[in-house]
N, C-alpha and C positions, 0 to 999 in steps of 0.2 A: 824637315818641318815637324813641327810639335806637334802632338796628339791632340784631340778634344779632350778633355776629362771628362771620363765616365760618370754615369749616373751611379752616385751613391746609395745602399741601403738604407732606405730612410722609412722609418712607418710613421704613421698618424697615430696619435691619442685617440683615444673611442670619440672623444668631445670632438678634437679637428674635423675623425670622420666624418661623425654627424652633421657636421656644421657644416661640411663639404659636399654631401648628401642634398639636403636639405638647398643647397645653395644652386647643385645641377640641378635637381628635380624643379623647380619653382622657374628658374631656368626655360628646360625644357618644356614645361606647361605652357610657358608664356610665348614662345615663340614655337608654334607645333606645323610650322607654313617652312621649316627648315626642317625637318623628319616627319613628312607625312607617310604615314602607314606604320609606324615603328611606338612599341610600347615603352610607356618606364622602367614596368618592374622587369621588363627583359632588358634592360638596361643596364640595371642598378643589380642586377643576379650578376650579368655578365662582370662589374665592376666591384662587386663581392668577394670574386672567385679571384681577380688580379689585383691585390694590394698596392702590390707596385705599380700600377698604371695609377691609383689615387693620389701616390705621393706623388707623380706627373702633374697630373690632373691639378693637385693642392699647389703647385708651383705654377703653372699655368693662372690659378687665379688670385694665388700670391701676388704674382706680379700683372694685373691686371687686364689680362687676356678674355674673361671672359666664354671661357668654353663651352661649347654645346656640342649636340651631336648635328650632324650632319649629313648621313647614311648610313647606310651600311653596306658593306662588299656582300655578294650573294655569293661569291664563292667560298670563304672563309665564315660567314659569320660576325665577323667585325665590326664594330660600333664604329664610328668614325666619328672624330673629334675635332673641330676646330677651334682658335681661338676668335670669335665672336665680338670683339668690342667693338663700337664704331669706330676705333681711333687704333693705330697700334698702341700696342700694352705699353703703359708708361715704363714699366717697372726694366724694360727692355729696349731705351730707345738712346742712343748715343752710342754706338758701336759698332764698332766698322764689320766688315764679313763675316774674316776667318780667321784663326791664329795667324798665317802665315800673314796677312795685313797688317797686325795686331802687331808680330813681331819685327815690319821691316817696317812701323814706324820711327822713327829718333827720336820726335819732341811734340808733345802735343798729344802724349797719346790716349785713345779713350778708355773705359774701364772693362771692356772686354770684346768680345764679337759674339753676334749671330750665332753660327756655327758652335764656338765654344759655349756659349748658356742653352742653347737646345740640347745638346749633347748631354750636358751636365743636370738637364730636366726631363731628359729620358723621352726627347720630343723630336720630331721632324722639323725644318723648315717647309714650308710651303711651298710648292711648286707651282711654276706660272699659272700650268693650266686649274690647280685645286685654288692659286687666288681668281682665278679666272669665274671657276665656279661659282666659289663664298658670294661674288658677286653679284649672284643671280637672287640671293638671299638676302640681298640688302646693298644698304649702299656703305661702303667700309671704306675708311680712308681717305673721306674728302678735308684733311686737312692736316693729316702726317702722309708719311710712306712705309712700307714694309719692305726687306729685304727679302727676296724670293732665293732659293736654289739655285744656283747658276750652273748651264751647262759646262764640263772641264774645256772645251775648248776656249770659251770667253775667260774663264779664272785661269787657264795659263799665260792668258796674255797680258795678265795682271786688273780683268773688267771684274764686275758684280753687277748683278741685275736687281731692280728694285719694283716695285708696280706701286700706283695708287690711281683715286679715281677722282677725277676733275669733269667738267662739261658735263656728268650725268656720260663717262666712257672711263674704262680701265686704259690705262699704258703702264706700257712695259719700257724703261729706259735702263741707263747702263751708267757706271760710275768706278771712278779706282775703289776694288777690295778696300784701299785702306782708309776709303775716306768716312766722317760717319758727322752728323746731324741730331740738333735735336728732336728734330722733329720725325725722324725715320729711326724705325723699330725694327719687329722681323714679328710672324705671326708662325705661328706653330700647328701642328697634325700630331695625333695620336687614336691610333686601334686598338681598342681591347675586345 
């Protein structure tokens, strides 16, 4: 099976930053009902100090993810980031899971997977239980779906797990790794 592609070295322009900056903060002002008790400029220090996490961050809202914080781990310190749009990220949606889908389709096939553009953004997929969460924060996904993480025992058997939210209720349902949709994306995590 092929590898993900790593996250390249990539920096921001001072202008990008700014404009990146500028783009969380205003962000996080607006919705403060998803990180209550947590400051900006501890924030924005902690996001300072990892450039690398910005270039994430700027690809996340490249492709319009929408990121915000989320929490934070009280063990590490950690900012926690989700991607935040109402919709999954367009810029991410018609892609089946993982390479290995990716690569045992014949014809038809879509321009990349889940797995491989997280990878390649220096990002997580989301896990059932963190879309489970995000949920609590809003209502995400009443009109796409997101590809979630899938346990190895469902992706050995050639499944992929997907969630979104209908009825005013999250589900979890299950589909071939290789199959993918315009309307389903994949939502992403990242800790700085």
């Amino acid at each position: 099976m092929a590898q993900p592609a790593r996250t390249k070295k990539r920096e921001l322009s001072s202008e990008q930053r700014a404009e990146l900056l500028r783009a969380l903060r205003a962000r996080f002002e607006r919705n403060m009902n998803r990180h209550k008790g947590l400051e900006w400029a501890e924030v924005e220090a902690k996001l300072e100090a990892h450039p690398e996490k910005l270039a994430s961050l700027h690809e996340m809202e490249r492709t319009g993810g929408e990121p915000d914080v989320v929490g934070q781990d009280k063990k590490t310190g950690e900012y926690i980031f989700h991607d935040c749009s109402a919709e999954s990220p367009k810029g991410r949606r018609s892609v089946c899971y993982d390479r290995e889908a990716l690569d045992a389709r014949k014809e038809a096939k879509p321009k990349d997977s889940a797995t491989n553009m997280a990878a390649a953004m220096g990002i997580e997929l989301l896990t059932e239980e963190q879309y489970r969460e995000l949920q609590k924060l809003g209502n995400f996904d009443t009109k796409t779906s997101s590809w979630v993480k899938t346990p190895s025992n469902i992706r050995k058997l050639g499944g992929a797990l997907f969630c979104d939210r209908r009825f005013d209720t999250v589900f979890v349902y299950h589909n071939g790794a290789e199959s993918y949709y315009a309307a389903r994306g994949f939502r992403g995590s990242l800790r700085v």
